[in-house]
C-alpha positions as CSV (number, residue, x, y, z in Angstrom):
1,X,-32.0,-1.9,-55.9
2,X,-35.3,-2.5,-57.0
3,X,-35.6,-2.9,-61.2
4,X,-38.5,-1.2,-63.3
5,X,-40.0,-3.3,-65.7
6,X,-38.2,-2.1,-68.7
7,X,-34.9,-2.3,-66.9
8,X,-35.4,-6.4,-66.2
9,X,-36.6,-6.4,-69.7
10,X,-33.5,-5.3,-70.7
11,X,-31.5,-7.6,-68.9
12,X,-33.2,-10.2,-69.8
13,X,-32.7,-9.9,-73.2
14,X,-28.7,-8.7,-73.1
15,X,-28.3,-12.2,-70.7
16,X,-30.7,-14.2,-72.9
17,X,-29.0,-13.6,-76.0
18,X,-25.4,-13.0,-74.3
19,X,-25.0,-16.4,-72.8
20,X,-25.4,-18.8,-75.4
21,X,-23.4,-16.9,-77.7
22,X,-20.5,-16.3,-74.7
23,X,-20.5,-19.9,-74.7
24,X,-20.7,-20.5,-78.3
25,X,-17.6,-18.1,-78.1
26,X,-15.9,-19.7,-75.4
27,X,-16.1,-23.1,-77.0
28,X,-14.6,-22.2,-80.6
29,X,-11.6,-20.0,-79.3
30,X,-10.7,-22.6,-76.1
31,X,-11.9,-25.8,-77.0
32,X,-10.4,-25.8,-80.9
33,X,-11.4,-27.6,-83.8
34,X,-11.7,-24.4,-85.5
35,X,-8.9,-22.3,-87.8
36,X,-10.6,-19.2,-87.3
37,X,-9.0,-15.9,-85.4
38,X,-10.1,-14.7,-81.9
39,X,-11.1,-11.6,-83.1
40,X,-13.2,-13.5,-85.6
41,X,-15.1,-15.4,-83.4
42,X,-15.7,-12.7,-80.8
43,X,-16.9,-10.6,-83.7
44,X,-19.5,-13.4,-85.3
45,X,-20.8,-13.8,-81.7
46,X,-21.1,-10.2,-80.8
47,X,-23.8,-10.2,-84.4
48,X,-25.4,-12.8,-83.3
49,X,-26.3,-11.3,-80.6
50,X,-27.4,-8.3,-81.3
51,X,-28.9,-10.1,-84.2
52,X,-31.1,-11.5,-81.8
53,X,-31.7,-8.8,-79.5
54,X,-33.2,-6.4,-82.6
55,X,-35.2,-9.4,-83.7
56,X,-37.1,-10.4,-80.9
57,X,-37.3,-6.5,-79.9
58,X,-39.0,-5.8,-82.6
59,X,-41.2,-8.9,-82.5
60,X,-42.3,-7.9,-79.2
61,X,-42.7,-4.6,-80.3
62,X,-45.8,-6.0,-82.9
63,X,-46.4,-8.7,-80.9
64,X,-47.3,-6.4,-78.0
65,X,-49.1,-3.6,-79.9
66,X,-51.2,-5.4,-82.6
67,X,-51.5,-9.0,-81.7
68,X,-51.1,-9.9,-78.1
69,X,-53.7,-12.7,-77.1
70,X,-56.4,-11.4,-75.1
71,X,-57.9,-15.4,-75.4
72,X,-57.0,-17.9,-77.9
73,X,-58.1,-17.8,-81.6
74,X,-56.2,-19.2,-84.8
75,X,-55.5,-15.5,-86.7
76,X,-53.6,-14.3,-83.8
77,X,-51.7,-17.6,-83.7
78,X,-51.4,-17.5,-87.6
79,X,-50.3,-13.9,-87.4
80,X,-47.8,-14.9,-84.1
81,X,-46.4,-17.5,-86.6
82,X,-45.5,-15.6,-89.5
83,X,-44.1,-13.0,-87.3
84,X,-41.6,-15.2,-85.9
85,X,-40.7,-16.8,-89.0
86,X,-40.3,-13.1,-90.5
87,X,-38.2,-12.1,-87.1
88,X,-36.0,-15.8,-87.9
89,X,-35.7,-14.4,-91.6
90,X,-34.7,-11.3,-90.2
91,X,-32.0,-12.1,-87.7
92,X,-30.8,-14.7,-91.0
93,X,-30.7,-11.6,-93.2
94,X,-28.4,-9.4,-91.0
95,X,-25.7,-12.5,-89.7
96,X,-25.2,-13.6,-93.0
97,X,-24.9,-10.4,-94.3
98,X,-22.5,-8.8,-91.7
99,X,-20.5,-11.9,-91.3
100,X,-19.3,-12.5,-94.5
101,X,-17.7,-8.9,-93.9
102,X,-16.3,-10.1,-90.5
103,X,-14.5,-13.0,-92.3
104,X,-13.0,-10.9,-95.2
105,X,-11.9,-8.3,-92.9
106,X,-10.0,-10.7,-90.2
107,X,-9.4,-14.2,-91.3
108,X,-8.2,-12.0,-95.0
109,X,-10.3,-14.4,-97.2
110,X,-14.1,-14.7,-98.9
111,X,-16.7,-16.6,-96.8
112,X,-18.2,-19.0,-98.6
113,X,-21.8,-19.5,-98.2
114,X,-23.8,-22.3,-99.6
115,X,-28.1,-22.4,-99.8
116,X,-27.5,-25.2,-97.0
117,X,-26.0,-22.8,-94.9
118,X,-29.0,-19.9,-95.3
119,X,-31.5,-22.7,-94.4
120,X,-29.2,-23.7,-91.2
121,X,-28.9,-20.3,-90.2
122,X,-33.2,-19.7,-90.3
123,X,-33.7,-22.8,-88.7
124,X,-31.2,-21.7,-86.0
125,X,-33.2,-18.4,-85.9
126,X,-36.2,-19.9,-85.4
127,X,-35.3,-22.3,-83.2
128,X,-34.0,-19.7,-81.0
129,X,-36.8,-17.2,-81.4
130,X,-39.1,-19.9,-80.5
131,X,-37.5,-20.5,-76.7
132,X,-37.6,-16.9,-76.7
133,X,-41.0,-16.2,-76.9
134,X,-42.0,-19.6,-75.1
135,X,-39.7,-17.6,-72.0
136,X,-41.3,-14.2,-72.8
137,X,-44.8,-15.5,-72.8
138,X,-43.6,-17.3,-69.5
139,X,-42.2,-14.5,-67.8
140,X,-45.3,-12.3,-69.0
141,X,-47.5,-14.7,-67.3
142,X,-46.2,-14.6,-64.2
143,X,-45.2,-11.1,-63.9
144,X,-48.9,-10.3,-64.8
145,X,-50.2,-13.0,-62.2
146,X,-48.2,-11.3,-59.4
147,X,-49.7,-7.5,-60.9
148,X,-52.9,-9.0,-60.4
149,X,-52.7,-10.7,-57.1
150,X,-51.3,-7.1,-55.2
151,X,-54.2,-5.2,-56.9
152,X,-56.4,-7.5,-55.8
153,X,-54.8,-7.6,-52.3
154,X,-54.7,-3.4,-53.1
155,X,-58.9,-3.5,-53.6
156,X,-59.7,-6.1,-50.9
157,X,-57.6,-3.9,-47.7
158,X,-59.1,-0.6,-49.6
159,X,-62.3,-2.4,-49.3
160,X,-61.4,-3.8,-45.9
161,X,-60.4,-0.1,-44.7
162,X,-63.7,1.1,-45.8
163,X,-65.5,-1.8,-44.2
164,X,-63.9,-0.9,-40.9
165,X,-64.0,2.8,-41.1
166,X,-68.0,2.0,-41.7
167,X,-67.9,-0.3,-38.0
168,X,-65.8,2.2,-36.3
169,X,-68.6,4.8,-37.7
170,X,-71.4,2.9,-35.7
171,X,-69.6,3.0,-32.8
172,X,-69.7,6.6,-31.3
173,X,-73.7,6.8,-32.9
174,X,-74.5,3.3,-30.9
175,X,-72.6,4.3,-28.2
176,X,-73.7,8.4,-28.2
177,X,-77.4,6.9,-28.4
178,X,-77.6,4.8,-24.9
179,X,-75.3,7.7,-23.1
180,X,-77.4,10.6,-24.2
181,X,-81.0,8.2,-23.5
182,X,-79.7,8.1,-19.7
183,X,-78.5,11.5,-19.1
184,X,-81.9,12.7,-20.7
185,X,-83.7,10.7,-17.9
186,X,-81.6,12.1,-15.6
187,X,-81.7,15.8,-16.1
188,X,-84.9,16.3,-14.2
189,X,-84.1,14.1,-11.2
190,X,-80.4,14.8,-10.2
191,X,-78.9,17.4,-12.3
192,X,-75.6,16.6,-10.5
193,X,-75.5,13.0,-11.8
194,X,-76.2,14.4,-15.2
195,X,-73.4,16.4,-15.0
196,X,-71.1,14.0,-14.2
197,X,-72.6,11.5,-16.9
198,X,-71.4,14.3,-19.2
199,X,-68.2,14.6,-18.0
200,X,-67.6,10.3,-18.0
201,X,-69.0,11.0,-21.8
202,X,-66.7,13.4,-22.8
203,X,-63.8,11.7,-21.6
204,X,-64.9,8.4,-23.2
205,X,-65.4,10.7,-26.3
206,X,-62.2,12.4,-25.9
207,X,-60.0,8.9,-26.7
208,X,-62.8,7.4,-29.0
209,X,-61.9,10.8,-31.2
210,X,-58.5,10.1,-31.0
211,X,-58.1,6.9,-31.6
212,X,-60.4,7.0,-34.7
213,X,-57.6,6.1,-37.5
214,X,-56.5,3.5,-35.4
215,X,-57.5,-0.6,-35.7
216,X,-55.5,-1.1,-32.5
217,X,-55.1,0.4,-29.2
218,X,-53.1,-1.1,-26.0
219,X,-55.0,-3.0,-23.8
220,X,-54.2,-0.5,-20.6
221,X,-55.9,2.6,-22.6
222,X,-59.1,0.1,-23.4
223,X,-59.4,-0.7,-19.7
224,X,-59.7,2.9,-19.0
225,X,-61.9,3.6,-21.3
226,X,-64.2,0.8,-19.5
227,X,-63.5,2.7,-16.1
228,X,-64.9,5.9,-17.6
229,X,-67.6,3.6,-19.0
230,X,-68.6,1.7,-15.6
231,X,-68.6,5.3,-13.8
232,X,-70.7,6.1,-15.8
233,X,-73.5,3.5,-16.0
234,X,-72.9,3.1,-11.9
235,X,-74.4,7.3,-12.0
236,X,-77.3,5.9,-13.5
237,X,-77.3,2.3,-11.5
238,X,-75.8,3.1,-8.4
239,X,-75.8,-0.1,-6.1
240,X,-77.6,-2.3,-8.8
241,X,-74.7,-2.4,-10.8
242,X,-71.7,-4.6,-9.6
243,X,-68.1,-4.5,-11.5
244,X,-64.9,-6.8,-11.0
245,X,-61.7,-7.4,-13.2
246,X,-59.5,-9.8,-13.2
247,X,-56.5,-9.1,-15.8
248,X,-53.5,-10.6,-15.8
249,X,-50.1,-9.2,-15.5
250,X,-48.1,-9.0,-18.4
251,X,-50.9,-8.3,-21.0
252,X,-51.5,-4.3,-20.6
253,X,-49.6,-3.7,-23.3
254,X,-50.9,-5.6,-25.9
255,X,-53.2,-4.6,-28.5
256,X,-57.2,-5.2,-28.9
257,X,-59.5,-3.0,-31.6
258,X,-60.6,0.3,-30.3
259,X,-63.8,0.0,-28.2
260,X,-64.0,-3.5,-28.2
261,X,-64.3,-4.5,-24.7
262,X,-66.0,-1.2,-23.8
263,X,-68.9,-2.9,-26.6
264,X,-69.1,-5.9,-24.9
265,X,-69.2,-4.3,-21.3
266,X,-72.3,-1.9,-22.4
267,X,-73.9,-5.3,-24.1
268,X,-73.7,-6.9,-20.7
269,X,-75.0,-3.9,-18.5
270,X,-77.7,-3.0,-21.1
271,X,-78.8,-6.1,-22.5
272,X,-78.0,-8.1,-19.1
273,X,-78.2,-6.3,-15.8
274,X,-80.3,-3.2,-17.1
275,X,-82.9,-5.7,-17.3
276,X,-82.9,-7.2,-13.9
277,X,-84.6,-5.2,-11.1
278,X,-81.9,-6.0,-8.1
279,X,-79.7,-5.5,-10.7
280,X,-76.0,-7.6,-10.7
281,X,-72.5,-7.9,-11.4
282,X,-70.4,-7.7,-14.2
283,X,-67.1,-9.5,-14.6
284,X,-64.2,-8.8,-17.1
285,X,-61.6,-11.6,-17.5
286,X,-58.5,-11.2,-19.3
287,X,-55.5,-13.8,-19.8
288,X,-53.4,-15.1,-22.4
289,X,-52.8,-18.4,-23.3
290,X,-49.9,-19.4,-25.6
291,X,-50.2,-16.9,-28.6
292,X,-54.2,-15.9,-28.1
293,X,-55.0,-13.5,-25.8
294,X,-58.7,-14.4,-24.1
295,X,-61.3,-11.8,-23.0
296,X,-64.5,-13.0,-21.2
297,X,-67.1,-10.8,-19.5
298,X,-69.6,-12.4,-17.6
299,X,-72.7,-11.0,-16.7
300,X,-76.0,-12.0,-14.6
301,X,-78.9,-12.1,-16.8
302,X,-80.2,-14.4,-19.7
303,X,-79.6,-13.8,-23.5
304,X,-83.2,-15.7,-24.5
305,X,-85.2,-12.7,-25.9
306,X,-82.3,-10.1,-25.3
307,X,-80.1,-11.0,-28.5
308,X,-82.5,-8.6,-30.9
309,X,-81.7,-5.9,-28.5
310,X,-77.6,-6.5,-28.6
311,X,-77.6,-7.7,-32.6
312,X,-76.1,-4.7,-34.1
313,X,-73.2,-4.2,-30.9
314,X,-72.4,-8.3,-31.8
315,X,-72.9,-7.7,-35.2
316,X,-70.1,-5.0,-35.1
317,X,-67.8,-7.2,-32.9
318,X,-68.0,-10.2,-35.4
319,X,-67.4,-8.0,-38.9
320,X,-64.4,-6.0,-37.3
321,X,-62.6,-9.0,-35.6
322,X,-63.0,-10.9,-39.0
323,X,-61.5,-7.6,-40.8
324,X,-58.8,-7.9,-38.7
325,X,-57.9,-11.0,-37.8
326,X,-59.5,-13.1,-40.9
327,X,-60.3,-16.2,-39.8
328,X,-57.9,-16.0,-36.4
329,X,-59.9,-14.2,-34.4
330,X,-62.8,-16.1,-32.3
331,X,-66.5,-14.4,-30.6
332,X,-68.9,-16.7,-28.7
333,X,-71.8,-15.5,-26.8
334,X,-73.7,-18.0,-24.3
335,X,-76.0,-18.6,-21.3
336,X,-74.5,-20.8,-18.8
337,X,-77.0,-21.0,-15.8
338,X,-78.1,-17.8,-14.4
339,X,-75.1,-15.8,-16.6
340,X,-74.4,-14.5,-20.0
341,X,-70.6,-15.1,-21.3
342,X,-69.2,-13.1,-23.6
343,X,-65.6,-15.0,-25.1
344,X,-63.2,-13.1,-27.4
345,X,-60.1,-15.1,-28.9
346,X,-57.9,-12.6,-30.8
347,X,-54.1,-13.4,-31.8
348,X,-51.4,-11.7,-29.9
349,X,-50.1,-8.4,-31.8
């Protein structure tokens, strides 16, 4: 069971106080060296205690309301001072007051009491108030830290969600953009094609809609996306447009953001073999290697003079899989001879 604050506050102070006081206890009735009665002794202790509890409650009562440090200056260490010499004077007051009662009452005799024995007993007070606050201040501390590092791990993921939510928001505009371009230059040459562009569209709309709270999707429902995705570009392309897959077994399952390799794919044929006039072939690659899994699509083409024309798809890629994944999560883009190569390094989910 999970305390509240005041609860561990609580405890705290019963066990803080009850302890040393048990022990203090323990040692006079077991140990001997003292001719006093059990009942005595248990009794002393037991004033002590709560001596000390009322004390340094109602130091942190003042403490809390009227002086607490927001940064360091000598009033509010003057005024800290004086309270805990007038808490000490306090908890001196009420033991040797009440114990002098205690005695009469069991051990049958006057306690005597001499102005060495007042001083002893602030001293004592002090002493002890002292290690309490130095604990208090302590505990404080760190219990604030803690507060402070899950709101600020609280604001970062809020900020992180909206970050993302933002990305996922350029998506289907990016995305709806290109689609609509091609069908639009279709409509007046093969209305058929068109119509089957729209269909591939809203099927590819149809998941992106409902996957839209999501950050991760399994791979095999990705894939199929870039089916719908290829079928539709190939309307458009036909026989200038090329496709192969190589995927291996095993890694269907496993998660990848929404869209991600459906991005990449519509960089390549866009950016890549929408620009050559017998067109090419696109290649998507997928494997995993200890605990990364690797996606690659190649694509014929050159990136020089093409990366204006794919910054804000990359763009999107790089800010999500840093969202995500922090610093685990790898994108490279490069020409290597006559092909662009897309690599994407994410950690296995």
């Amino acid at each position: 069971m999970k305390l509240s604050k005041k609860q561990l506050y609580w405890l705290l102070q019963i066990l803080g106080w009850g302890i040393p006081f048990a022990l203090n206890a323990i040692g006079k009735i077991f140990i001997g060296g003292f001719s006093l009665s059990t009942s005595y002794v248990l009794f002393e202790n037991l004033i002590l205690m709560y001596s000390g509890i009322l004390a340094s409650h109602l130091f942190r009562h003042i403490y809390k309301n009227y002086i607490r440090w927001s940064e360091w200056s000598w009033v509010k260490f003057t005024l800290t001072a004086f309270l805990l010499l007038g808490c000490a004077a306090l908890i001196t007051l009420l033991v040797e007051s009440l114990c002098p009662i205690a005695y009469a009452l069991f051990e049958e005799n006057a306690l005597e009491r001499s102005m060495g024995d007042y001083v002893l007993t602030f001293i004592n007070s002090t002493a002890y108030l002292l290690v309490w606050l130095i604990l208090y201040l302590l505990i404080n501390y760190t219990w604030r830290s803690q507060q402070l590092k899950v709101e600020r791990l609280q604001v970062e993921n809020m900020a992180k969600e909206s970050q993302l939510n933002l990305l996922k928001g350029q998506i289907n505009p990016h995305f709806m953009f290109n689609s609509l371009n091609n069908i639009r230059g279709l409509m007046l040459e093969d209305v058929d094609k068109a119509r089957d562009m729209l269909t591939q569209l809203s099927e590819m709309l149809r998941f992106s809609l409902s996957r839209k709270d999501d950050n991760y999707v399994p791979l095999q429902e990705e894939v199929a996306v870039v089916h719908n995705y290829i079928a539709l570009a190939k309307i458009q392309m036909e026989d200038r447009l090329q496709y192969e897959e190589r995927i291996a077994p095993g890694t269907l399952s496993l998660e990848v953001p929404p869209m991600l390799i459906q991005m990449l794919i519509e960089n390549a044929i866009k950016h890549g073999i929408g620009t050559l006039k017998t067109g090419g072939t696109v290649t998507l690659e997928i494997e995993k290697k200890a605990d990364q899994l690797i996606i690659q699509i190649t694509n014929d083409g050159t990136l020089t003079g093409n990366t204006a024309g794919t910054k804000i798809g990359v763009k999107n890629i790089e800010q999500r899989l840093k969202l995500l994944y922090n610093q685990e999560a790898h994108f490279t883009l490069l020409q290597k001879g006559a092909h662009v190569i897309a690599t994407v390094h994410i950690p296995v989910r």
